[in-house]
Gaussian input, Z-matrix of N, CA and C with variables (Angstrom, degrees):
# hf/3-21g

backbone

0 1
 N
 C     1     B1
 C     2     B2     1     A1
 N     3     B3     2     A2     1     D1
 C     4     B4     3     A3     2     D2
 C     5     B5     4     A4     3     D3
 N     6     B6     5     A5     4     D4
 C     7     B7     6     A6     5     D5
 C     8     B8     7     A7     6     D6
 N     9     B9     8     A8     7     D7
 C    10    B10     9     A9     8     D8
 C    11    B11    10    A10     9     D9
 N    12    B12    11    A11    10    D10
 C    13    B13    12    A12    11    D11
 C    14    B14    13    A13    12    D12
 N    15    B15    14    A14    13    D13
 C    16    B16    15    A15    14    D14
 C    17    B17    16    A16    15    D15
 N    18    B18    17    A17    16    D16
 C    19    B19    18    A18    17    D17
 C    20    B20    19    A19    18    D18
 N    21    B21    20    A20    19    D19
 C    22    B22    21    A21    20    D20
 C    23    B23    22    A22    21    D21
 N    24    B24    23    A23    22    D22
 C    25    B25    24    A24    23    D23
 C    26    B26    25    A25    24    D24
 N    27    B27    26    A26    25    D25
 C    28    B28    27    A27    26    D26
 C    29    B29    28    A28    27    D27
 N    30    B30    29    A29    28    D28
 C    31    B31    30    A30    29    D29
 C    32    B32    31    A31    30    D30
 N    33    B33    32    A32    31    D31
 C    34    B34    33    A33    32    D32
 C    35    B35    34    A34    33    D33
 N    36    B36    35    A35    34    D34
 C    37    B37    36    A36    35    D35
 C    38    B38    37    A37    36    D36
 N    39    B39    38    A38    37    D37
 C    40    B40    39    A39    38    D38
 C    41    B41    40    A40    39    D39
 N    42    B42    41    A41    40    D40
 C    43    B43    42    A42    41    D41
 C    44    B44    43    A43    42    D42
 N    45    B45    44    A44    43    D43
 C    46    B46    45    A45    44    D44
 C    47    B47    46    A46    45    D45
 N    48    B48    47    A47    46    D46
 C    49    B49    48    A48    47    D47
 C    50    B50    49    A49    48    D48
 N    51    B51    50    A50    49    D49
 C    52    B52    51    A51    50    D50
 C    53    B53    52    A52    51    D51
 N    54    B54    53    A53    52    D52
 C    55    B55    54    A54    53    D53
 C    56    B56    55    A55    54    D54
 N    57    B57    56    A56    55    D55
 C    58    B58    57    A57    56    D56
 C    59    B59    58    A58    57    D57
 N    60    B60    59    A59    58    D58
 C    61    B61    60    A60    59    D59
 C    62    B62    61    A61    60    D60
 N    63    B63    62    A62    61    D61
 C    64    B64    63    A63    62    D62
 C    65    B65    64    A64    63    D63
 N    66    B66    65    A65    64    D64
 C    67    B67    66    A66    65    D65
 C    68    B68    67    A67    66    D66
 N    69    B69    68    A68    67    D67
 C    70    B70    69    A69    68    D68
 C    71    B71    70    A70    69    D69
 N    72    B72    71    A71    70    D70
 C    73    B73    72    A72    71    D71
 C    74    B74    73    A73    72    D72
 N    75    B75    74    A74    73    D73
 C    76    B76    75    A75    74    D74
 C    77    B77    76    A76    75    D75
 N    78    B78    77    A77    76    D76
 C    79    B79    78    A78    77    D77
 C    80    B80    79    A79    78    D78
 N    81    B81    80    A80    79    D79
 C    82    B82    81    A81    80    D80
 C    83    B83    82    A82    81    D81
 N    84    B84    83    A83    82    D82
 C    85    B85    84    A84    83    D83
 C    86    B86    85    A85    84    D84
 N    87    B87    86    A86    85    D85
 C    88    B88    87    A87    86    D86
 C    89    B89    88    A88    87    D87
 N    90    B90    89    A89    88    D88
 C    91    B91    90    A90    89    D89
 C    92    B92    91    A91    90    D90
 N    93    B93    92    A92    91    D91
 C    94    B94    93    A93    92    D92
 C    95    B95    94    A94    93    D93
 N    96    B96    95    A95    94    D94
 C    97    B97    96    A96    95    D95
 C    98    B98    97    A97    96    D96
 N    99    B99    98    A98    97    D97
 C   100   B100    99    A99    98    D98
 C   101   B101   100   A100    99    D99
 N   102   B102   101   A101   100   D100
 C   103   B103   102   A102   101   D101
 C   104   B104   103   A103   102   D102
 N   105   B105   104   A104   103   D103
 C   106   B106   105   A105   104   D104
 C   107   B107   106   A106   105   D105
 N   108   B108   107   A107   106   D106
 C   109   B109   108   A108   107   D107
 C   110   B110   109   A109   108   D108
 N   111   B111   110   A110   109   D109
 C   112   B112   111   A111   110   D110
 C   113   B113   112   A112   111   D111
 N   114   B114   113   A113   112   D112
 C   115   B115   114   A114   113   D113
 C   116   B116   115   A115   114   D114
 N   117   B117   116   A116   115   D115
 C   118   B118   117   A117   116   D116
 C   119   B119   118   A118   117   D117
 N   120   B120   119   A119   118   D118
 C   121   B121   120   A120   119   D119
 C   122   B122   121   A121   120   D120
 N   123   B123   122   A122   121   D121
 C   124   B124   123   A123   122   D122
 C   125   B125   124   A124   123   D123
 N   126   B126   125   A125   124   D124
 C   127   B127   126   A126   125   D125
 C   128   B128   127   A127   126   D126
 N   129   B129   128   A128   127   D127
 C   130   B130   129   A129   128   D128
 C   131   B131   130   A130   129   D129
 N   132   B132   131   A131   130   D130
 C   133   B133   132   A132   131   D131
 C   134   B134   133   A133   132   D132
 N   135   B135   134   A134   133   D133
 C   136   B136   135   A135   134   D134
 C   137   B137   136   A136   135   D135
 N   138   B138   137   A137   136   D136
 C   139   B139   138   A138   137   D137
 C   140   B140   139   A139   138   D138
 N   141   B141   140   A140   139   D139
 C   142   B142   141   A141   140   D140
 C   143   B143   142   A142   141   D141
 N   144   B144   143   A143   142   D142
 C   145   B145   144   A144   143   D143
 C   146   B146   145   A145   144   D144
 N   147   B147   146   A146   145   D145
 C   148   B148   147   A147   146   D146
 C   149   B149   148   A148   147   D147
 N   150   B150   149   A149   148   D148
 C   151   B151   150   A150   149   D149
 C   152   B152   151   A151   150   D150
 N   153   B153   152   A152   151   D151
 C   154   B154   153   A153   152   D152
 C   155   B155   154   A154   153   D153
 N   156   B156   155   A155   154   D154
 C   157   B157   156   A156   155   D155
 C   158   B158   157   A157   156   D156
 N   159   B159   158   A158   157   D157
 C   160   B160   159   A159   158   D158
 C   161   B161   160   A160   159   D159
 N   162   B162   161   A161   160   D160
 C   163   B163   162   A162   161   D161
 C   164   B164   163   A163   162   D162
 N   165   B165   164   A164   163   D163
 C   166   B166   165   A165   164   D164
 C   167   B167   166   A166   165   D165
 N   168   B168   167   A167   166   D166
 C   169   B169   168   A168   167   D167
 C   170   B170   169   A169   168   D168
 N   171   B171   170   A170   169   D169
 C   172   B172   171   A171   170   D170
 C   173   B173   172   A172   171   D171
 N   174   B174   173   A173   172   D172
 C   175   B175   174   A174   173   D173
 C   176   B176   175   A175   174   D174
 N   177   B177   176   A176   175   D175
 C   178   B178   177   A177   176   D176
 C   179   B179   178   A178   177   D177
 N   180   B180   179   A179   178   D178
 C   181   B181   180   A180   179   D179
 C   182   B182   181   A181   180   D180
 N   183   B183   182   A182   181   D181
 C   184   B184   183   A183   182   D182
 C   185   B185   184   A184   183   D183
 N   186   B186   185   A185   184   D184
 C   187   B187   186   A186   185   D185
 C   188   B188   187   A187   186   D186
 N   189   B189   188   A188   187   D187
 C   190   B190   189   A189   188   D188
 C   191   B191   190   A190   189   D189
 N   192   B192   191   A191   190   D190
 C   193   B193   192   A192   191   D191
 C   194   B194   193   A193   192   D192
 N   195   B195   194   A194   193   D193
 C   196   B196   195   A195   194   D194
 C   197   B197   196   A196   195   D195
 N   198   B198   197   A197   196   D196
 C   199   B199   198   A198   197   D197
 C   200   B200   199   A199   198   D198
 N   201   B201   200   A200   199   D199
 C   202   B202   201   A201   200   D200
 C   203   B203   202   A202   201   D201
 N   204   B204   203   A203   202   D202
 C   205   B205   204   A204   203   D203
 C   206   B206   205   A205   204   D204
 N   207   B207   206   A206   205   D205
 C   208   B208   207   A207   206   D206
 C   209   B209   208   A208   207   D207
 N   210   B210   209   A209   208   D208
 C   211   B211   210   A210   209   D209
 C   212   B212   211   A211   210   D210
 N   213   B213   212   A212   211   D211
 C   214   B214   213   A213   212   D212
 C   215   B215   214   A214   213   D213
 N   216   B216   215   A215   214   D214
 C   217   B217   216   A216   215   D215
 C   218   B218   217   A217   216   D216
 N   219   B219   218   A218   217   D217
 C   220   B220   219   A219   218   D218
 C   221   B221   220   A220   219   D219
 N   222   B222   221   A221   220   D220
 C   223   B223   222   A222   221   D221
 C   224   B224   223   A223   222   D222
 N   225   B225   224   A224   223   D223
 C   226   B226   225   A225   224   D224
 C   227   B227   226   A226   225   D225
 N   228   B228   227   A227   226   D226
 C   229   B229   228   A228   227   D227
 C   230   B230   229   A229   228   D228
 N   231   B231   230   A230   229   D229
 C   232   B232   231   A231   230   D230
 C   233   B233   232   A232   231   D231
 N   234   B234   233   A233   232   D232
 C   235   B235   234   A234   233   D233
 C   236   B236   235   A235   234   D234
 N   237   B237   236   A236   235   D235
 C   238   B238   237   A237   236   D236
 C   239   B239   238   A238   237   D237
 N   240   B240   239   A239   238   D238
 C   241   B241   240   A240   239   D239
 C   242   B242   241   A241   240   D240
 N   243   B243   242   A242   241   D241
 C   244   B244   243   A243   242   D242
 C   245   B245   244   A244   243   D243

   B1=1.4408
   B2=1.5246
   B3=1.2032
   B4=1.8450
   B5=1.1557
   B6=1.0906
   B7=1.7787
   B8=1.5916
   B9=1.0459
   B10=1.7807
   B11=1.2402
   B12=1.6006
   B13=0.8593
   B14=1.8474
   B15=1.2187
   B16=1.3253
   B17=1.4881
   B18=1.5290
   B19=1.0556
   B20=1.8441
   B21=1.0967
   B22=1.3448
   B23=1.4173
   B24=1.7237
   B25=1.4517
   B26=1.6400
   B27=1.2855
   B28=1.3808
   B29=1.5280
   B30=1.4241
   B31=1.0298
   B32=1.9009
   B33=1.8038
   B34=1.2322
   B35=1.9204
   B36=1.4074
   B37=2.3653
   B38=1.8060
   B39=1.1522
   B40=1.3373
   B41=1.4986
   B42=1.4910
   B43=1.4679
   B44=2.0023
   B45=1.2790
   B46=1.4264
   B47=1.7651
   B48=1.5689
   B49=1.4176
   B50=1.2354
   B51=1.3144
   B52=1.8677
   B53=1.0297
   B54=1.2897
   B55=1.4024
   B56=1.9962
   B57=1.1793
   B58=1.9759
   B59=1.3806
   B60=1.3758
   B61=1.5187
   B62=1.7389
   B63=1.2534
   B64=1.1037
   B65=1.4784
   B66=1.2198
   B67=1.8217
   B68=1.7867
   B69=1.8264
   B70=1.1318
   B71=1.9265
   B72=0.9158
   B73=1.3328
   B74=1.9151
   B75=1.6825
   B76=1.3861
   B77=1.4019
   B78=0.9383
   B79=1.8531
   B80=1.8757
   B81=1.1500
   B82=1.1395
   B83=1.5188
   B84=1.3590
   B85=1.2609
   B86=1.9999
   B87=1.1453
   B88=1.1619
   B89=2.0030
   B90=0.9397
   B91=1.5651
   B92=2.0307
   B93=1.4315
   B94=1.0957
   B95=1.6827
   B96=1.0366
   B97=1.6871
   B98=1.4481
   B99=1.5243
   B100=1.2819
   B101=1.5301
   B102=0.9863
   B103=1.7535
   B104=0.9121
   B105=1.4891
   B106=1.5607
   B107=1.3897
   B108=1.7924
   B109=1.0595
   B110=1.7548
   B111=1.1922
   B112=2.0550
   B113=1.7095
   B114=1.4239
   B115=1.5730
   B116=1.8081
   B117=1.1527
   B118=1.3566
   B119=2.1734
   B120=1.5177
   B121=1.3391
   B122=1.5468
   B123=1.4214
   B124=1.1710
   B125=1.1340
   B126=1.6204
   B127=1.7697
   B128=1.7292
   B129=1.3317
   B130=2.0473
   B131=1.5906
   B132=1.1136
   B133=1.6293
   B134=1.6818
   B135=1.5159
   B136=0.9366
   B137=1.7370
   B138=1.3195
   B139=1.5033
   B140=1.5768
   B141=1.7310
   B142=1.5657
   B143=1.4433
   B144=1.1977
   B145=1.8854
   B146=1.8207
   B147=0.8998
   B148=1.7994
   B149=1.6137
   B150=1.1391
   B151=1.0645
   B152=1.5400
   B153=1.4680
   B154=1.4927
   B155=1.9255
   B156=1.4816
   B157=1.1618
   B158=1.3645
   B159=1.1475
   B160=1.7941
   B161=1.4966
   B162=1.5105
   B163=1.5085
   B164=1.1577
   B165=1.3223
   B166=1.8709
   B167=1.2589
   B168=1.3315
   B169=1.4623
   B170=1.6691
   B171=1.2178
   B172=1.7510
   B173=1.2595
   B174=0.8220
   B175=1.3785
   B176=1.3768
   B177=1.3744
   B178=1.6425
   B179=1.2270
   B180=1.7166
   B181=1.6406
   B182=1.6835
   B183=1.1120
   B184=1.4127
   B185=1.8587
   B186=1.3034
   B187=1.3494
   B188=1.4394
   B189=1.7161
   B190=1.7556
   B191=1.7576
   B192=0.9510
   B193=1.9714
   B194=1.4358
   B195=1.7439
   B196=1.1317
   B197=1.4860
   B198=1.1372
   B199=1.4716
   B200=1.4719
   B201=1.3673
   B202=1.6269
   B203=1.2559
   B204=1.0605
   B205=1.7979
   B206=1.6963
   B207=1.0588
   B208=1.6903
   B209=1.6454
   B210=1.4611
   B211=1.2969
   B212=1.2668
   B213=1.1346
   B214=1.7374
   B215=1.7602
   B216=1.7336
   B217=1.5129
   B218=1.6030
   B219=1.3050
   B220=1.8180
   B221=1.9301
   B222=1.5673
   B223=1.3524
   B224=1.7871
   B225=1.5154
   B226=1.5706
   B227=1.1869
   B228=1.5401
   B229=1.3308
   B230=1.6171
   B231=1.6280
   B232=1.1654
   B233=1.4557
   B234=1.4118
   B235=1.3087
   B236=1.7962
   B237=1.1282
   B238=1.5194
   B239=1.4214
   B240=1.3890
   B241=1.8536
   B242=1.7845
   B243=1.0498
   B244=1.4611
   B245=1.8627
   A1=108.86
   A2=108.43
   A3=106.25
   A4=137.10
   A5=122.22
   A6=124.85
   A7=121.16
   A8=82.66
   A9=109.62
   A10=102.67
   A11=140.38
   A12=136.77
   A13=126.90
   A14=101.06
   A15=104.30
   A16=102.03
   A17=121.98
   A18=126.90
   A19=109.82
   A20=132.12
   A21=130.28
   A22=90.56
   A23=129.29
   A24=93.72
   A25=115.48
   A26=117.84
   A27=142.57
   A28=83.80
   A29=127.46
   A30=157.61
   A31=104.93
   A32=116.49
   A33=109.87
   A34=87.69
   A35=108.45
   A36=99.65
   A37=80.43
   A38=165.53
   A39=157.66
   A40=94.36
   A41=119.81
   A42=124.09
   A43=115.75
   A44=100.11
   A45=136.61
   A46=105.62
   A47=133.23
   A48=145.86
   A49=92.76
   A50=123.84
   A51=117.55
   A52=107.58
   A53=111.44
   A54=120.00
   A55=121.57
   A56=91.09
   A57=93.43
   A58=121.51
   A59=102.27
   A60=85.73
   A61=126.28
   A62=102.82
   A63=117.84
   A64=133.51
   A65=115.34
   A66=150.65
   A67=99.29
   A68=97.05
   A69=97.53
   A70=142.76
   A71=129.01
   A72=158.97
   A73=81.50
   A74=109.16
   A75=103.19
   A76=109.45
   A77=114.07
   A78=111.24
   A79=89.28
   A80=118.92
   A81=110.16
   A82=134.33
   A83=113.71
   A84=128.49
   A85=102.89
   A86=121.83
   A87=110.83
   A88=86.86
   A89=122.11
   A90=125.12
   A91=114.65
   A92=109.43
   A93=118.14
   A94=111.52
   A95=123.10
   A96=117.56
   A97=113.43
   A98=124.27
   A99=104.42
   A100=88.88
   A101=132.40
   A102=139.40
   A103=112.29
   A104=134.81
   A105=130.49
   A106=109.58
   A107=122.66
   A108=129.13
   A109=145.07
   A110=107.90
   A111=135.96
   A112=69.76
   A113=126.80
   A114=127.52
   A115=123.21
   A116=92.67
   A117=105.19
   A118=114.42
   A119=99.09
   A120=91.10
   A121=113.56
   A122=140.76
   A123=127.48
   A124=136.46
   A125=106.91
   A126=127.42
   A127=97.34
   A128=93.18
   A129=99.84
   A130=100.83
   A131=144.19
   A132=148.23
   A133=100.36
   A134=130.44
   A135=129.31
   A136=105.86
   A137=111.78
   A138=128.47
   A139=107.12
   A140=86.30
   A141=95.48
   A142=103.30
   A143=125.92
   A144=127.79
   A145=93.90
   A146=132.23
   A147=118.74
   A148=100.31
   A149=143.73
   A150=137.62
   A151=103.28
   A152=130.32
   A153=130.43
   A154=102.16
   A155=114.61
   A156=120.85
   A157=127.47
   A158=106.17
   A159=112.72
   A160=97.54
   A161=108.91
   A162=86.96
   A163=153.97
   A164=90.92
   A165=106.98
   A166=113.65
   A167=113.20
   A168=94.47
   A169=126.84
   A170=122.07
   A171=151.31
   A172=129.96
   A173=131.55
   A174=127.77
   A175=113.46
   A176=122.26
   A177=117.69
   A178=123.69
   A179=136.40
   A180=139.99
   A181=97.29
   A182=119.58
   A183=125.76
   A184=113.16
   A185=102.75
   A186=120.63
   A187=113.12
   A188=103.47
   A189=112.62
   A190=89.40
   A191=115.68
   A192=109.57
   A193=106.79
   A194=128.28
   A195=117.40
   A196=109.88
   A197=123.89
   A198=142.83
   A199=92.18
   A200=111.84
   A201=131.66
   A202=132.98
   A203=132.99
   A204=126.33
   A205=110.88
   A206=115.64
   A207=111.83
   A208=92.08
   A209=136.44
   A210=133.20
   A211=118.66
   A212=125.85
   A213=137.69
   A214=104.94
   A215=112.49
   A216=104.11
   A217=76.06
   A218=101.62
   A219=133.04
   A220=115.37
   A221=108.40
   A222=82.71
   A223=81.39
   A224=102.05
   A225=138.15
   A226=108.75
   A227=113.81
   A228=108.56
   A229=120.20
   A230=109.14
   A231=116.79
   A232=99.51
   A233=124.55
   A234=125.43
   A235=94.62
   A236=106.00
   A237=114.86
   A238=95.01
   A239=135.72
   A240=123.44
   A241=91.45
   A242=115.38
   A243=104.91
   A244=127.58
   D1=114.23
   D2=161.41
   D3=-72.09
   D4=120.39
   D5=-176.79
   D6=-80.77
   D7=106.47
   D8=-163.20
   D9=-86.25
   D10=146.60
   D11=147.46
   D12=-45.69
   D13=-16.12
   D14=-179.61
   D15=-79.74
   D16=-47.24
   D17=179.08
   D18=-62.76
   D19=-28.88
   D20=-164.58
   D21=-83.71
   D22=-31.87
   D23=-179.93
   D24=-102.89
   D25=4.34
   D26=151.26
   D27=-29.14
   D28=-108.13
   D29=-147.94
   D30=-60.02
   D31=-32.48
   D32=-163.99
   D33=-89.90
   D34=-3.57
   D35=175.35
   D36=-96.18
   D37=-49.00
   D38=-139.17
   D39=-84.77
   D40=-46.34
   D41=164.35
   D42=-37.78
   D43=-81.39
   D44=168.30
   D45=-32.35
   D46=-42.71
   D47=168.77
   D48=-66.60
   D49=-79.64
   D50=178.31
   D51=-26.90
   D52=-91.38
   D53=-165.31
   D54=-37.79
   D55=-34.63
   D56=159.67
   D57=-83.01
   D58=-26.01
   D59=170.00
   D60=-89.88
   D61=-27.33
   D62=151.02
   D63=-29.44
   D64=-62.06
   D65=169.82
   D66=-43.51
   D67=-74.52
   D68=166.39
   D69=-73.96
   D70=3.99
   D71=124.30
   D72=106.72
   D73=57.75
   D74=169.41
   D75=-76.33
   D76=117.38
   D77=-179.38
   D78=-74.19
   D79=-62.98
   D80=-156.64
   D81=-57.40
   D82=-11.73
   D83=169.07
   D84=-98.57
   D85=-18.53
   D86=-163.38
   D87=-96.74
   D88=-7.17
   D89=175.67
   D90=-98.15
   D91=-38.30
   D92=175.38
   D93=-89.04
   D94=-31.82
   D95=167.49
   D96=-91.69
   D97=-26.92
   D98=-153.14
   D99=-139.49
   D100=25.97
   D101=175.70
   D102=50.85
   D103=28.22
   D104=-167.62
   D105=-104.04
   D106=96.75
   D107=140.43
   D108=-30.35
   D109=117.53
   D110=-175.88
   D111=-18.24
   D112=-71.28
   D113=-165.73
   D114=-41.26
   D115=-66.54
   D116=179.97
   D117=-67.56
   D118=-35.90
   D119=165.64
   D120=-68.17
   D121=-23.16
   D122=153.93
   D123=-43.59
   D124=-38.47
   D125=-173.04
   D126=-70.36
   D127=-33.05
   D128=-173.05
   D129=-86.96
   D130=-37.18
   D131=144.39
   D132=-28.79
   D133=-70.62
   D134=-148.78
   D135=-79.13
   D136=-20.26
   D137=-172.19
   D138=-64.61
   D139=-44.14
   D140=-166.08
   D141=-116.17
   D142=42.08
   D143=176.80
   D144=-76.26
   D145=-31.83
   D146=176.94
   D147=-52.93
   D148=-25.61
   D149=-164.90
   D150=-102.93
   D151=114.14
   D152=-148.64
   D153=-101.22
   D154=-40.86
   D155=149.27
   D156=-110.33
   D157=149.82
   D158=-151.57
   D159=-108.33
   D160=-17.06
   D161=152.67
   D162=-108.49
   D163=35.82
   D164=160.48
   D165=-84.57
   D166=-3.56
   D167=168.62
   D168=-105.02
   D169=149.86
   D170=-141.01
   D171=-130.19
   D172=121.00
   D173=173.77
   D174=-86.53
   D175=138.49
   D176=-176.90
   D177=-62.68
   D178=120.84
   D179=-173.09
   D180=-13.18
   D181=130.84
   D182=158.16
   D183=-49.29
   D184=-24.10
   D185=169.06
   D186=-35.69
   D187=-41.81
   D188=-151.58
   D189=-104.57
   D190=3.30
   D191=-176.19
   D192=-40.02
   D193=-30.89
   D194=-164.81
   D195=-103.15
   D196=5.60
   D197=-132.52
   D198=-95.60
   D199=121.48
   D200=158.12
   D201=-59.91
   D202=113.15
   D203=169.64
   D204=-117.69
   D205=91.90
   D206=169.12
   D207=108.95
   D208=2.53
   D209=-150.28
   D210=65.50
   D211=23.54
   D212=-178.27
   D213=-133.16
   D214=116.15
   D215=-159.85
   D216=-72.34
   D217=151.49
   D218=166.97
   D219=-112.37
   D220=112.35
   D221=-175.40
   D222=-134.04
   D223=134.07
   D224=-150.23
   D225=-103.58
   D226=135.65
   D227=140.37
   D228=-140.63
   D229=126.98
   D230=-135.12
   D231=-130.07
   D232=165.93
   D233=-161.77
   D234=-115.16
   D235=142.95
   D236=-166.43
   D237=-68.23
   D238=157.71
   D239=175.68
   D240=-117.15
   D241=15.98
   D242=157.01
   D243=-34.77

């Protein structure tokens, strides 16, 4: 399979849907789009309990999709240090 730019931002809005539904703790979209079970969203609660509000966390500018770190593209998701 080739990784297309079409496909990288395919995947960087499927990122971006998680991550809001996530934030907002919609079970029902995070079970009907993204298969994530009351169970397993706990295991992802419990993964990430260091983080006290959940909405500091971000996905990196779509800007940076192509963006290098070390010569290895890096694509992040990172907690705001506000």
């Amino acid at each position: 399979m080739e990784i297309t730019q079409t496909l990288k931002t395919e995947i960087y809005y499927a990122l971006t849907d998680f991550l809001n539904a996530y934030k907002s703790q919609d079970t029902q979209v995070l079970a009907e789009k993204f298969g994530i079970s009351g169970a397993f969203l706990e295991e992802i609660n419990e993964t990430l309990d260091f983080v006290e509000d959940k909405n500091v966390l971000h996905l990196f500018p779509i800007e940076d999709i192509d963006k290098e770190v070390n010569k290895l593209r890096e694509l992040t998701l990172y907690k705001d240090k506000r």
